[in-house]
BALOBA-1460 file (C-alpha; in Angstrom, 3 decimals):
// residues 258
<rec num="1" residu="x" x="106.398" y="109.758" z="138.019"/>
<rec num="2" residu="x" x="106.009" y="109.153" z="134.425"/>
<rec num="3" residu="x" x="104.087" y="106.320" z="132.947"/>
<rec num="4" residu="x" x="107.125" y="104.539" z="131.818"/>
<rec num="5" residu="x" x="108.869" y="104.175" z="135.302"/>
<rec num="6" residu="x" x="105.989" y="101.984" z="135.846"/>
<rec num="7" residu="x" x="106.159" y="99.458" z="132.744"/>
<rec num="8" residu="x" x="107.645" y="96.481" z="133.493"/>
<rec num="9" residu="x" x="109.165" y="94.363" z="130.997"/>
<rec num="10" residu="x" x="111.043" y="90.445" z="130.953"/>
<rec num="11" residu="x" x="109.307" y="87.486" z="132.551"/>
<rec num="12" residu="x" x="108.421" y="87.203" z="136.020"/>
<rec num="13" residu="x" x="107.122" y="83.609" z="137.329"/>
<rec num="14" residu="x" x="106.909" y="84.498" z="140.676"/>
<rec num="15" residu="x" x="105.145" y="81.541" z="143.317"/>
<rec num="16" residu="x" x="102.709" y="78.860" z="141.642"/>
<rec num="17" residu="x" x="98.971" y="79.468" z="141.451"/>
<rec num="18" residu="x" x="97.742" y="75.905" z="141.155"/>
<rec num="19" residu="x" x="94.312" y="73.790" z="141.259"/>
<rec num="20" residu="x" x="94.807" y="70.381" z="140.815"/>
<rec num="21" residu="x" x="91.315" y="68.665" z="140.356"/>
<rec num="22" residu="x" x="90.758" y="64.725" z="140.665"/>
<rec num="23" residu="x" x="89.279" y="61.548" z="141.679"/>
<rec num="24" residu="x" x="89.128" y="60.796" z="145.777"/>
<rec num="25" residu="x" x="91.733" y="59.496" z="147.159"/>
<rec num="26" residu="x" x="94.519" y="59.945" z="144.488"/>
<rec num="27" residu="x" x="96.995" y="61.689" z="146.190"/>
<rec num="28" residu="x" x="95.784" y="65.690" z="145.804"/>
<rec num="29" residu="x" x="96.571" y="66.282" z="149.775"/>
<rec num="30" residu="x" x="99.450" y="64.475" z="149.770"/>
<rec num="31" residu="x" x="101.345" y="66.083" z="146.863"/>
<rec num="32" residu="x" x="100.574" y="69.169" z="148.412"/>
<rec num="33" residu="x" x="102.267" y="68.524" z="151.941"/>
<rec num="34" residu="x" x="104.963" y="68.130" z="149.770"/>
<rec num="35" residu="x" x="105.489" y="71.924" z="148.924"/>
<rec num="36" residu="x" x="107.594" y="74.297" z="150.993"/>
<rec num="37" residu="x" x="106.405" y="74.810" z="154.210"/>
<rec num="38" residu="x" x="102.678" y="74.387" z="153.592"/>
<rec num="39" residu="x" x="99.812" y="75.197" z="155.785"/>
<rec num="40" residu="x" x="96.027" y="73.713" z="154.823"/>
<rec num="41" residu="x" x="92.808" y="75.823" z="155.342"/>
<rec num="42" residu="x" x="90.865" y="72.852" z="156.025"/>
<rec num="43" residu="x" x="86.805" y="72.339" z="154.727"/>
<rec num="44" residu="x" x="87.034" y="68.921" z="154.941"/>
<rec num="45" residu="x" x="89.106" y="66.731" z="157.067"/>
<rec num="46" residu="x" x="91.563" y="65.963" z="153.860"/>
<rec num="47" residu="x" x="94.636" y="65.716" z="156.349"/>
<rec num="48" residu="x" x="93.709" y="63.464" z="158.952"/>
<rec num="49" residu="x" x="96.485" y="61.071" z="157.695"/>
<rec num="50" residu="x" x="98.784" y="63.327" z="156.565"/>
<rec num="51" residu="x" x="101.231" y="64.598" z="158.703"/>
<rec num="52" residu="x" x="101.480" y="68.500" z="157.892"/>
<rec num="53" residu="x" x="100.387" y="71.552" z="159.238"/>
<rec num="54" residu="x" x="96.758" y="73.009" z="159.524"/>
<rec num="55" residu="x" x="94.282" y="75.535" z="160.950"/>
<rec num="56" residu="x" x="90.983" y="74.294" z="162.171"/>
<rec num="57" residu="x" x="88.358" y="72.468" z="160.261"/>
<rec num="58" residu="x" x="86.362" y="75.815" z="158.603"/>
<rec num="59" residu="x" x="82.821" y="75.406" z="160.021"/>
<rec num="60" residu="x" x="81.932" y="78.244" z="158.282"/>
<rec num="61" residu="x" x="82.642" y="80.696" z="155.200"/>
<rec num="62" residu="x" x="83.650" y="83.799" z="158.307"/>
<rec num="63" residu="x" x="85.979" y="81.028" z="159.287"/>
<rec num="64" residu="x" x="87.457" y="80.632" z="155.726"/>
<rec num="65" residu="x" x="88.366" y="84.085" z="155.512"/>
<rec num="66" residu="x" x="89.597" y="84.465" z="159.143"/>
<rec num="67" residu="x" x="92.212" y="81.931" z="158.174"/>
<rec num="68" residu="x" x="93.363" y="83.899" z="154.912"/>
<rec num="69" residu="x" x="92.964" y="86.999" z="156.980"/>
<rec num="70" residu="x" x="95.386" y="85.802" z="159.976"/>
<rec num="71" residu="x" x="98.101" y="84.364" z="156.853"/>
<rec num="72" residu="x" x="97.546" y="87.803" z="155.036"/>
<rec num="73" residu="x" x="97.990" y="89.866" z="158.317"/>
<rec num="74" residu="x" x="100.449" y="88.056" z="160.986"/>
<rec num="75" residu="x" x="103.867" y="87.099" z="160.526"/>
<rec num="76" residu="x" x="104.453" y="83.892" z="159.688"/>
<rec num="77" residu="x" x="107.054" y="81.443" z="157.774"/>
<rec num="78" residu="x" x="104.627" y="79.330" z="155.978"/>
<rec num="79" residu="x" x="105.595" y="79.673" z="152.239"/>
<rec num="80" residu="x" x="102.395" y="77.595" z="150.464"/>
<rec num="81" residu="x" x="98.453" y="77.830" z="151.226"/>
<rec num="82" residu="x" x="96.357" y="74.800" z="150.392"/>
<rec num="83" residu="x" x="92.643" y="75.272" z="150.217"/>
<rec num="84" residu="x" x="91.270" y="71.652" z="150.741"/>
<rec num="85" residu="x" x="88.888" y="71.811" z="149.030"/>
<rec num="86" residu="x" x="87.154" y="74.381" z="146.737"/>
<rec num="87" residu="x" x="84.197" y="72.487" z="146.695"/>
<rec num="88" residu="x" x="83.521" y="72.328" z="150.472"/>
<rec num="89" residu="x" x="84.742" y="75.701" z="150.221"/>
<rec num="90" residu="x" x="81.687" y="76.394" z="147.736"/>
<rec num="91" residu="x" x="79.510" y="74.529" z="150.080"/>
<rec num="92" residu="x" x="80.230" y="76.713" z="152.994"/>
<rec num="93" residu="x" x="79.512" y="79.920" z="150.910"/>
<rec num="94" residu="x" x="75.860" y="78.914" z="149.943"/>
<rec num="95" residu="x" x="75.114" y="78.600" z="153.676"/>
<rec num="96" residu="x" x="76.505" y="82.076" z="154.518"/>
<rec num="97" residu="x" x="74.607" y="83.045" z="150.972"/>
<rec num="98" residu="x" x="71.304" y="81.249" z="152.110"/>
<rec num="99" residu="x" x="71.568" y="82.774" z="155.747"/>
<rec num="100" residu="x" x="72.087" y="86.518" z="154.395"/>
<rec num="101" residu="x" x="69.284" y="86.228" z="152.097"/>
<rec num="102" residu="x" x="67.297" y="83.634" z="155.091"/>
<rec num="103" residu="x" x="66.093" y="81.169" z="152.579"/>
<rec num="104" residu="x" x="66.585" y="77.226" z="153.248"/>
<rec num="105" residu="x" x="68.437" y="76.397" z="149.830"/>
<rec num="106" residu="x" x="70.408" y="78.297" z="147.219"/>
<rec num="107" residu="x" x="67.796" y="77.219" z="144.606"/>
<rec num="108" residu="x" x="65.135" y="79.563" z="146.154"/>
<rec num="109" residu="x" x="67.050" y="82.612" z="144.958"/>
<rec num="110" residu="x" x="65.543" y="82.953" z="141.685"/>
<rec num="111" residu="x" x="67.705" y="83.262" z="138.273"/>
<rec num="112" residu="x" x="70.896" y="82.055" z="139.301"/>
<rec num="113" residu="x" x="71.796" y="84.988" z="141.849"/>
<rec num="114" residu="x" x="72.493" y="82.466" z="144.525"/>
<rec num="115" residu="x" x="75.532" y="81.058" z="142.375"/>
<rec num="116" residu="x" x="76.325" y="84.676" z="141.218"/>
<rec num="117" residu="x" x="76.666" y="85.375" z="144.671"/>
<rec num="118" residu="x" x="78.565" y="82.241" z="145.376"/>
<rec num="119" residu="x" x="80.929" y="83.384" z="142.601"/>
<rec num="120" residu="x" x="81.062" y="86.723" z="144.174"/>
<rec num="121" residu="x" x="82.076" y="84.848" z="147.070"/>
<rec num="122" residu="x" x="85.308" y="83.249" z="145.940"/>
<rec num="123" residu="x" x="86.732" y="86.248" z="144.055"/>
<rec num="124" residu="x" x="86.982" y="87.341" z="147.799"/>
<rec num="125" residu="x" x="88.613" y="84.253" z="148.605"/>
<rec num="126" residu="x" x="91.236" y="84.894" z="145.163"/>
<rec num="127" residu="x" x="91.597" y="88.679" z="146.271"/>
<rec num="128" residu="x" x="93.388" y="87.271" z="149.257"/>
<rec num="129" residu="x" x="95.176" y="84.272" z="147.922"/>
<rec num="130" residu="x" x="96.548" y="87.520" z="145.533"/>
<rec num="131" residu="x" x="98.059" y="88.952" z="148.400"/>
<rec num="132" residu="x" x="99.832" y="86.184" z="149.282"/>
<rec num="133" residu="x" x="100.821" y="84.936" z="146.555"/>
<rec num="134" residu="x" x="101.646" y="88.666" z="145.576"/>
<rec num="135" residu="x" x="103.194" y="90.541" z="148.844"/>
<rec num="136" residu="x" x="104.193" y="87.131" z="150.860"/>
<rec num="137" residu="x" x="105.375" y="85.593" z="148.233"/>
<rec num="138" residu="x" x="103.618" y="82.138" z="149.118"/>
<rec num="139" residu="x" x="102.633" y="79.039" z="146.349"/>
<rec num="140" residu="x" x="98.513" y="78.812" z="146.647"/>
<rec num="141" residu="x" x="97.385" y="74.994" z="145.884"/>
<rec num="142" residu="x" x="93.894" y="74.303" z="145.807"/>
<rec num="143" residu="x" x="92.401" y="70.772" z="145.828"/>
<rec num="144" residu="x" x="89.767" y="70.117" z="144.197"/>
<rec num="145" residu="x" x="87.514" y="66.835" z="143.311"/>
<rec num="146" residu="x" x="85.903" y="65.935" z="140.391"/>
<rec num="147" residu="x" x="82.701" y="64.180" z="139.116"/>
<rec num="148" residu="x" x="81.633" y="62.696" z="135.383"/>
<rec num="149" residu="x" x="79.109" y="64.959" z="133.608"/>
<rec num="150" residu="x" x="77.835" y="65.314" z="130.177"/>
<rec num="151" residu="x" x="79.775" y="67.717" z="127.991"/>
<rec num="152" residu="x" x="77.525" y="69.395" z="125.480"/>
<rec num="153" residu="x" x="80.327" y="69.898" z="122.353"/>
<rec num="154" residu="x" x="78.610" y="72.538" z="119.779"/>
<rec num="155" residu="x" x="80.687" y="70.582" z="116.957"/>
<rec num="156" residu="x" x="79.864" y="66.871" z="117.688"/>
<rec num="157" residu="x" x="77.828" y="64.734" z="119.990"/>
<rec num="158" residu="x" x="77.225" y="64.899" z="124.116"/>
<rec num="159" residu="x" x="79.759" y="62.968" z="125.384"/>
<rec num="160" residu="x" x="80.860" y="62.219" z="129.495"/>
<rec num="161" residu="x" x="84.112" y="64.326" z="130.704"/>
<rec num="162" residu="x" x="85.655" y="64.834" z="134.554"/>
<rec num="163" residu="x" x="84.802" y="67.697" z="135.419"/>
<rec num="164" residu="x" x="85.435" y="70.061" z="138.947"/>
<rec num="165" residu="x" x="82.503" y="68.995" z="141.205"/>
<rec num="166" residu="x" x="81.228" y="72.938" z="140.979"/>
<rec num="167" residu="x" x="78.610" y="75.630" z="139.902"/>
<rec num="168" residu="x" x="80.052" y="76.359" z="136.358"/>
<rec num="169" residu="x" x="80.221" y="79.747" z="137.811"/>
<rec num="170" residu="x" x="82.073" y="78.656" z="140.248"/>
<rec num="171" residu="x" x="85.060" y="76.909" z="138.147"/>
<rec num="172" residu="x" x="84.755" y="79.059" z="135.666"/>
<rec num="173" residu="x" x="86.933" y="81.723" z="137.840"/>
<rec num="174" residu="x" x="88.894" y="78.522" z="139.094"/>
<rec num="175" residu="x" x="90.185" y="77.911" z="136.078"/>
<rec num="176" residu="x" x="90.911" y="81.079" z="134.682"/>
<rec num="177" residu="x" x="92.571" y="82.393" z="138.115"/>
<rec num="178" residu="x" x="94.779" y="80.002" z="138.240"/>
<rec num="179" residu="x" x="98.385" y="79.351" z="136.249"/>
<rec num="180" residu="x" x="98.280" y="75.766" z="136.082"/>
<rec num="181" residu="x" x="94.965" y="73.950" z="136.241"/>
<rec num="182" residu="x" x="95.620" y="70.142" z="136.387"/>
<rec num="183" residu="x" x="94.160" y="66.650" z="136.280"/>
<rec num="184" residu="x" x="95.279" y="64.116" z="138.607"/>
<rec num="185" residu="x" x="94.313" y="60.242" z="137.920"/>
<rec num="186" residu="x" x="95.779" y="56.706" z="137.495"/>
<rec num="187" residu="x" x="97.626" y="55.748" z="134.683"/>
<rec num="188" residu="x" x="95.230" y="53.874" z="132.453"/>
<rec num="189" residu="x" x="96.197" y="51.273" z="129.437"/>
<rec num="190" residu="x" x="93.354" y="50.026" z="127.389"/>
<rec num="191" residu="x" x="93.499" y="46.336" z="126.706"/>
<rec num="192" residu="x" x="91.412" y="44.954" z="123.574"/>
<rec num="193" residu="x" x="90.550" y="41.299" z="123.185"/>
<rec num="194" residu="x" x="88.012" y="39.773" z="120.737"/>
<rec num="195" residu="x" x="87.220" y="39.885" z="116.534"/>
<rec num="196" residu="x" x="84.582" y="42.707" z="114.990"/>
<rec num="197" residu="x" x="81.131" y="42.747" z="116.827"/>
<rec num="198" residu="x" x="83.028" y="40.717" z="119.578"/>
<rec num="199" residu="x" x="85.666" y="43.066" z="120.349"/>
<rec num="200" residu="x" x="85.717" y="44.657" z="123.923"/>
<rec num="201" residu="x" x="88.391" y="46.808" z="125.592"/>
<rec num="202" residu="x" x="89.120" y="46.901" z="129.146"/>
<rec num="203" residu="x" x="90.851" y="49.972" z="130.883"/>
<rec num="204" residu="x" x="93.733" y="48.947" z="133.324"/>
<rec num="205" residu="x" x="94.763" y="51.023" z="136.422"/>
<rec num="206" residu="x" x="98.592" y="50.531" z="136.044"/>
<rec num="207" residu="x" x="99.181" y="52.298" z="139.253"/>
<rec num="208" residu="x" x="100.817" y="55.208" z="138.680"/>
<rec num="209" residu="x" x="99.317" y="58.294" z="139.891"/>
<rec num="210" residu="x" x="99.730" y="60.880" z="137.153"/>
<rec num="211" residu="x" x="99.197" y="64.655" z="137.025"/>
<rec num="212" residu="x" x="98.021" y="65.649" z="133.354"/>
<rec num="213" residu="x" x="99.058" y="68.815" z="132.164"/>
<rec num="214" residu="x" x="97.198" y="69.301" z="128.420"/>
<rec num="215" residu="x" x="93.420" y="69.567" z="127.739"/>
<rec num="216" residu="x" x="91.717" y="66.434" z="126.664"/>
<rec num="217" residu="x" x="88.408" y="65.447" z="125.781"/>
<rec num="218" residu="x" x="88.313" y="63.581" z="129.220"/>
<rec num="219" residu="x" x="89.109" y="66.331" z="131.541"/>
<rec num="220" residu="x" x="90.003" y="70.287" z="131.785"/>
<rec num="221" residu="x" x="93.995" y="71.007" z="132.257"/>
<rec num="222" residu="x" x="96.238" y="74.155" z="131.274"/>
<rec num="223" residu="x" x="99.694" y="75.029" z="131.998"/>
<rec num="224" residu="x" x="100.917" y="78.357" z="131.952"/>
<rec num="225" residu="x" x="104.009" y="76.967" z="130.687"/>
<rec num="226" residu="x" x="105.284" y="73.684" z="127.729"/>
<rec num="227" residu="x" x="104.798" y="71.348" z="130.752"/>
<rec num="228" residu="x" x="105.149" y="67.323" z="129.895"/>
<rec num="229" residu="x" x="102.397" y="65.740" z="128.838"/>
<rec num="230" residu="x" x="102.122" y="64.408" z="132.264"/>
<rec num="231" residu="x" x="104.035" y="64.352" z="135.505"/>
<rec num="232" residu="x" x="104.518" y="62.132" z="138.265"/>
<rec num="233" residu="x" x="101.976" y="62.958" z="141.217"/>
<rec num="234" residu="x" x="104.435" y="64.496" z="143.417"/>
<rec num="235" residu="x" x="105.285" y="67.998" z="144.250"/>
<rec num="236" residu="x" x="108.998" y="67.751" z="143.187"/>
<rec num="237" residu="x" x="108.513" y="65.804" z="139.937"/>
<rec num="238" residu="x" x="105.977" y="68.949" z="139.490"/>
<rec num="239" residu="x" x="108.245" y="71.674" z="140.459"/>
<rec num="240" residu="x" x="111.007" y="70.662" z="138.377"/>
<rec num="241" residu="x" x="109.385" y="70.099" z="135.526"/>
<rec num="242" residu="x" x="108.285" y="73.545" z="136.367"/>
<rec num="243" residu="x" x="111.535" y="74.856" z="136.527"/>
<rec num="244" residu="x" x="112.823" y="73.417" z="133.294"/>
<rec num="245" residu="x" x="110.181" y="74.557" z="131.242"/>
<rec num="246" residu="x" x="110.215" y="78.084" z="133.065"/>
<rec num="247" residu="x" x="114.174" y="77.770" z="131.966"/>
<rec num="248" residu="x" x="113.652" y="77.382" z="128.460"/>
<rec num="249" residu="x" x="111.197" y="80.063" z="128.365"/>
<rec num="250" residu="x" x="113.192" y="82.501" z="129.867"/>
<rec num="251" residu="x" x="116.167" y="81.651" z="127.714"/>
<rec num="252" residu="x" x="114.114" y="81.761" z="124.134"/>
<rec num="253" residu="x" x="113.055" y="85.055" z="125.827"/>
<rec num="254" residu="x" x="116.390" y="86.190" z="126.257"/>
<rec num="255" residu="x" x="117.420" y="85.648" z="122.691"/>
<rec num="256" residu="x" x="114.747" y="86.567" z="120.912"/>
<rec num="257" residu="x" x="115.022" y="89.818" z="122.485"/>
<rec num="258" residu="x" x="118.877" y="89.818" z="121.288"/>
């Protein structure tokens, strides 16, 4: 077979590789039942209210990858994998980390190798989300939450930023595995009232629950594709924004290549 038989050209979007990262109780399980046929590899107990389908709580990181294992191996008509979520996920890795290596905590393993090996950890987790996303042709959602840290910006002052509840190890790979990394959160309006020294401003939830697309100083986000700015917090105001940006790609593709 000569190289060339092998080169693939033309685009190829395939099923969505997705984390959406935000605030508890915004909506992340809930816009993920709403994807085709979705099954949840639970670490928490996310879908207690939710009325979708589900393995077993994961007690442990063997049980984590028993449940990718089964979805990679078995037949099955699921056609989307939810991990919920990637920070209980990263939770249950230190313990299997801390038992192999029999200390009590992953900060006895001197110079960061505990989180190296935590890392090490989920790529094994992405090799098999791969697969199915790859050979099974499946969507792969994960859920993940957020907390407020200082952001160290080399041009400009330390300022406060969401940011995924992780080792930076850890959602370092996150973000770079997956196609469309994005913020979910309220829809705020800032209200100002007062003269000079006296003037305040006051955020206002307005209700909405929003899915943000485009970096900010705020919060992490990327899009694969010229997404809106933001998108309704539901899986089919997603997907067909999806689809009609994945449209116009395909067709400026097309001509170009005229």
């Amino acid at each position: 077979m000569s190289i060339l038989d092998e080169i693939q050209t033309g685009m190829n979007p395939g099923p969505i590789k997705m984390n959406i990262a935000g605030t508890d109780g915004i909506g992340k399980t809930t816009f993920a039942a709403g994807a085709p046929s979705p099954i949840f590899i639970k670490t928490e107990e996310g879908t207690r209210y939710v009325n979708t389908s589900s393995f077993p709580l994961c007690e442990s990181y063997e049980d984590l990858m028993k449940r990718l294992k089964q979805l990679v191996q078995e037949e099955h008509d699921f056609k989307t994998v939810i991990i919920d979520t990637t920070d209980w996920a990263e939770k249950l890795i230190q313990e299997e980390v801390c038992r192999q290596k029999n200390v009590a905590s992953i900060e006895d393993i001197g110079f960061g190798k505990g989180y190296t090996m935590v890392a090490e950890g989920f790529q094994k987790i992405f090799r098999a989300l791969d697969i199915l996303n790859d050979k099974k042709n499946m969507n792969v959602i994960l859920l993940s939450h957020v907390a407020i840290r200082t952001f160290a910006d080399p041009e400009r002052e330390p300022y406060d930023r969401w940011e995924l509840n992780l080792h930076k190890k850890v959602s370092s790979k996150i973000r770079e595995w997956v196609d469309f990394n994005l913020f979910a959160n309220h829809q705020i309006r800032v209200t100002k009232s007062g003269q000079g020294f006296n003037e305040k401003s006051r955020a206002l939830a307005m209700g909405e629950r929003m899915l943000f697309t485009k970096f900010s100083a705020a919060f992490d986000a990327k899009s694969r594709v010229p997404l809106p700015d933001k998108i309704e917090l539901k899986w089919d105001a997603f997907i067909n924004a999806y689809k009609t940006a994945t449209k116009k790609l395909m067709s400026t593709s097309s001509v170009q290549g005229d």
